[in-house]
N, C-alpha and C positions, 0 to 999 in steps of 0.2 A: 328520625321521628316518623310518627303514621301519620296516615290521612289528619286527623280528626285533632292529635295534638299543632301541627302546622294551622289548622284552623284556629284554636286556642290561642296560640301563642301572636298569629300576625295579621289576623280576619278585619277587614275594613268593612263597617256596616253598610249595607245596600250598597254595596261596591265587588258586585258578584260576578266580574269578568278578573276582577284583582285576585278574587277569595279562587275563583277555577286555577288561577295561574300558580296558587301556592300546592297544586294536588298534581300539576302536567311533570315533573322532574319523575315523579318514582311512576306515575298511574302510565306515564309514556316514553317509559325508561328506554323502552327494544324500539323503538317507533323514530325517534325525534332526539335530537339533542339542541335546547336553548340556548345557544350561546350567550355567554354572559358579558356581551357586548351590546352597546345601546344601538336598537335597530331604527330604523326607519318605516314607521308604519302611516298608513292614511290614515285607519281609523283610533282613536282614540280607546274602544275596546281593545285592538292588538297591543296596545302600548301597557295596558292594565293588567293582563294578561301576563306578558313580558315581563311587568315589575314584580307581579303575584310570584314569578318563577326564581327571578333572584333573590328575592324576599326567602323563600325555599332553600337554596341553596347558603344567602348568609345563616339562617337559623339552624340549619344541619352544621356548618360548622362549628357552629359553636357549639352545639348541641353535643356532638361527638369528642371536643375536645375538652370537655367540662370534668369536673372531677366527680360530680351526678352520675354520669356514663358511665366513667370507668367503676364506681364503688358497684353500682348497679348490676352490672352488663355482668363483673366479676359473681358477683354473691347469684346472678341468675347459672352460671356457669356449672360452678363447684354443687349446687343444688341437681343440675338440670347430669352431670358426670356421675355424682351416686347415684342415681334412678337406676332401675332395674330394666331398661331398656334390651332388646336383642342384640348378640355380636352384631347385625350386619347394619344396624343403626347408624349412621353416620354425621359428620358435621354437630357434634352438639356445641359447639361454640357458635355456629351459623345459630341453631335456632335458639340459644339464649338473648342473642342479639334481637331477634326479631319478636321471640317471644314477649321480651322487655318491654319494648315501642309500642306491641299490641296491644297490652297490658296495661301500658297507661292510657290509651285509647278507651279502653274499657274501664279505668277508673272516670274517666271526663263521662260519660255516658251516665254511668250509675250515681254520679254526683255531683256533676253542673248540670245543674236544672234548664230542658230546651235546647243547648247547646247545638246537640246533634241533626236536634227538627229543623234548627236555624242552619244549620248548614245544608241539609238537604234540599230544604226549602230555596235557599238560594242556587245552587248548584241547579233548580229544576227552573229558574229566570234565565239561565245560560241560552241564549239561541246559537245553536246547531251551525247554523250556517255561519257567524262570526269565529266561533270557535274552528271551523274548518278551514277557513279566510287564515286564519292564524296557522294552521298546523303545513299548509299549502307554502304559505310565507316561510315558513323554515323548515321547509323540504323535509317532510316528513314520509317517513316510508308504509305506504296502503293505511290513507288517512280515513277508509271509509272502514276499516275493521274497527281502527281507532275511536270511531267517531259510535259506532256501534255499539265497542265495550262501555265507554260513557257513556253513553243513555241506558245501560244494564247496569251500571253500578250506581247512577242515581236513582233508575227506579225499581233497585232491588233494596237501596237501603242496608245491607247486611253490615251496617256497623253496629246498628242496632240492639243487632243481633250477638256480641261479641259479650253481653252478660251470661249470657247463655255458653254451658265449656263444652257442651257439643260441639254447638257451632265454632266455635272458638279456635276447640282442635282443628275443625273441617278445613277452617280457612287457612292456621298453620302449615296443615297436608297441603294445599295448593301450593300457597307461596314457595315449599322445600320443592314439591314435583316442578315447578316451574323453575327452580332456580339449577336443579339437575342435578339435584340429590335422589330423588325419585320416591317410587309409592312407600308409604309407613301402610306396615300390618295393622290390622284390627289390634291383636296385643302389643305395640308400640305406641297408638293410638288412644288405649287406656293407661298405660301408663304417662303419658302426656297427661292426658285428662288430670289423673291425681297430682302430676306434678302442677297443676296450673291451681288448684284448689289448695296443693301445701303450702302454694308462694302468697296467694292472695291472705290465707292466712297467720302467715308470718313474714318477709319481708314487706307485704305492701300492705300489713296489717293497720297500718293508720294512714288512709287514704287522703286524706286532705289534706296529712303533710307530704306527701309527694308532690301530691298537683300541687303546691307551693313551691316545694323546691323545684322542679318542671320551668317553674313560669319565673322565679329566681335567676337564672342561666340566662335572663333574656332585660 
């Protein structure tokens, strides 16, 4: 799951070192790994955090092992292999997978009302220095780049933004350059585009029974 559906699915209100700890598994994937053993913290923040993170970890498996996933992940697949992509395109199983997860991110956006503001909104009561306390406590590797990109991705907001299939692609092209599949062409990049517009309107054409079945798995 994305950012935004973790939130969905296991968000404790005004409980917003819990709600950071459910976004540190994937936002601090190369950084940090959370052991899923119960730590010993002073502060009561690093323990919130800590649970936000397992919390994370039980919902992805479940999430991945549901029969949701697999009908899904498939039909984004076989969609995403006839597109008229370039030979040198690579991984489209990578990006149906990721495309999917995105995608319900952007139906929670377009159709739980606030949802997204509440999450940001919270994520932006995180104090800096707690959150560092915590990445320090499990030896996390150059906590200050870390600590950096979080404060860019809550005050850029770009989930927002994910109604939008510009953006949408934009952010797809990061995730695949980052994972080391590398740059998509301008025409790889439109044909995404349409592919994200033919899904929205026919597989995820009735959008509130998704986020239904979404939140069913849980």
């Amino acid at each position: 799951m994305n950012y935004l559906s973790h939130f969905y699915i296991d968000q404790k209100p005004d409980n917003h070192y819990f709600n950071v700890g459910l976004l540190l598994p994937d936002f601090a994937r190369n950084h940090v790994t959370i052991f899923p053993k119960l730590a010993l913290f002073d502060k009561e923040e690093h323990s919130q955090i800590h649970a936000g993170c397992m919390a994370h970890y039980a919902a992805d498996k479940k999430f991945h092992s549901s029969d949701f996933f697999e009908h899904y992940t498939e039909a984004f697949k076989t969609h995403l292999k006839a597109a008229p992509f370039s030979d040198s395109f690579q991984r489209r199983w990578f990006l149906a997978h990721i495309l999917f997860e995105m995608m319900i991110d952007r139906l929670l956006v377009k159709h739980i009302d606030g949802l997204c503001k509440t999450y940001y909104k919270g994520l932006d009561e995180v104090e800096q220095i707690v959150l560092g306390e915590f990445l320090l406590l499990n030896q996390a590797k150059n906590p200050d780049e870390l600590l950096r990109n979080f404060n860019h991705f809550r005050n850029a907001k770009y989930i927002f933004q994910y109604i939008d299939n510009n953006t949408l692609v934009y952010s797809l092209s990061r995730v695949l350059q980052y994972a080391g599949v590398g740059m998509i062409s301008l025409e790889d990049k439109l044909v995404l585009r349409q592919c994200i517009i033919e899904l929205e309107e026919s597989i995820f054409k009735n959008a509130l029974q998704i986020i239904t079945e979404v939140k069913s798995i849980f």
